[in-house]
N, C-alpha and C positions, 0 to 999 in steps of 0.2 A: 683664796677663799673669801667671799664677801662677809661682810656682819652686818648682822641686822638686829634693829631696836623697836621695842613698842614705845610710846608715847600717846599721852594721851591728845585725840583728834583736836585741832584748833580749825575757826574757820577759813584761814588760807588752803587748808587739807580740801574742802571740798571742789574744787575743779580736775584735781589731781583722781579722786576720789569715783569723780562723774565717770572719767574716761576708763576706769577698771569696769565702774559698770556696766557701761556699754558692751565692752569687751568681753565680760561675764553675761552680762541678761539681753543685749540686742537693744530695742528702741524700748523695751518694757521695763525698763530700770528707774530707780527714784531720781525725782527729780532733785535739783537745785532746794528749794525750797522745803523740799520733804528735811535735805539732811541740818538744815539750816534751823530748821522747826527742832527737829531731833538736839541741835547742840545747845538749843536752849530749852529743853525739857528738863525740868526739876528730875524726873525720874530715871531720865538715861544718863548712859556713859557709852560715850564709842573712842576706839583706840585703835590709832595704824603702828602696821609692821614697817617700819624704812630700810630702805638701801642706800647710805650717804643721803641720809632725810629726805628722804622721795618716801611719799607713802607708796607702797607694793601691795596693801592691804588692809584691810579694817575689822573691826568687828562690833557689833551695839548689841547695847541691852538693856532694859527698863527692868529695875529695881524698885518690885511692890512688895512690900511688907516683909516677909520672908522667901520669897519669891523673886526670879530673875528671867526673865523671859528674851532668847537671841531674837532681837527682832532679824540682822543680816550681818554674814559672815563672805567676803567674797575676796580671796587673792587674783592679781596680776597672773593671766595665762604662759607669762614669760617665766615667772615664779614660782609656780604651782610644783607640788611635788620635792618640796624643799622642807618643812614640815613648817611650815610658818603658819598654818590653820591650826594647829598644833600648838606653838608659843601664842596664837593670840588666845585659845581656849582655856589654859593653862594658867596665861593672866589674867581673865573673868573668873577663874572661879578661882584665883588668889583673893581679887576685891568681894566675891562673894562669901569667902574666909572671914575678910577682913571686916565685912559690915553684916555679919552673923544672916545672911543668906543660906534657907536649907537646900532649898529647890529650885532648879535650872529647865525652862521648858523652850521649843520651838518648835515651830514649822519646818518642814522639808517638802521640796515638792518629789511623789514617788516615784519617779524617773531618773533620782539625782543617787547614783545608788551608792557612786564615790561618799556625797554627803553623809548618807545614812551609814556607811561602813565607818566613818568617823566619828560621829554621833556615840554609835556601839561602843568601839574602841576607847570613848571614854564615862562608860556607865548609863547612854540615854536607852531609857525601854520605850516603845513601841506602846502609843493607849488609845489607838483608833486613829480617823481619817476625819479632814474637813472637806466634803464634799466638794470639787467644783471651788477651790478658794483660790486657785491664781485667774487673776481675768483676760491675760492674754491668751489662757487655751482652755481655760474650763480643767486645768489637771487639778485631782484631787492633791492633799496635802496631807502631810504622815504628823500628827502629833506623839511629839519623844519627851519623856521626862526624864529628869537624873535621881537616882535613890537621894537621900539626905545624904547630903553631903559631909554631913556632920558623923556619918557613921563610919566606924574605927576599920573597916574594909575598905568602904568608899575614900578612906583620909588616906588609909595607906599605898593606896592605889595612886591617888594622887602625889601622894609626896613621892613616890619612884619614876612618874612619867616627869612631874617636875625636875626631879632630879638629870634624870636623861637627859631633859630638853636644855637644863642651863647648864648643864657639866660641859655641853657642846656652846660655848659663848658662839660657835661660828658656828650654822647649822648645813 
């Protein structure tokens, strides 16, 4: 059984990074530059999942006020189904604990319905649509929010998925 660890993203991660996207989005994926932008943004944090430190996975998020926004969450199609979209979710909203973060928002595109069935799975509701937001096909885009996180359902809910996901050190 392999293990696997989050850390947080450093810029040798990004080539490693490129090639998941490809693999995930086709030629529509961020560039070079986009994530390089992203790891020196005062307001994000992005962090991969590894296999013997090979990122398999990543995930980011810009951190406004009380407020955390996923900008992208994409594992390795070799990987998938392992629950590592899961351990990366799990550790954003520990740092969103930990820097008094209530609410967690993002995009999904509405075709991605694995996404949105995980979303659910960890408290995001459903607050409308952004028209036409991805540019490679014009799909609309499902905006999800997470109740406060701060709320004593919402907490306990998490401290048991947490629990789950680290009692399994090897997922």
């Amino acid at each position: 059984m392999e293990e696997y660890k989050i850390r947080k993203m450093d810029y040798k991660d990004i080539e490693e990074i490129l090639q998941i996207e490809e693999l995930c989005y086709g030629s529509h994926h961020w560039s070079y530059e986009s994530f390089l932008s992203e790891l020196n943004n005062k307001i994000s944090s992005y962090r991969v999942v590894c296999a013997q430190d090979k990122p398999i996975g990543y995930l980011g998020i810009w951190k406004i006020v009380d407020e955390a926004h996923v900008t992208n969450l994409s594992i390795h199609p070799q990987y998938q189904n392992k629950k590592l979209a899961h351990k990366l979710l799990v550790d954003a909203i520990k740092e969103c604990y930990q820097e008094k973060i209530k609410y967690i928002t993002l995009e999904v595109r509405v075709s991605n319905l694995k996404a949105i069935h995980l979303y659910e799975k960890f408290g995001f509701n459903s607050l409308g649509y952004r028209k036409k937001y991805y540019q490679d096909n014009n799909e609309d885009a499902l905006i999800m929010w997470s109740n406060n996180i701060f709320d004593e359902k919402y907490r306990t809910f998490y401290d048991r998925i947490n629990s789950e996901i680290n009692d399994k050190q090897k997922v």
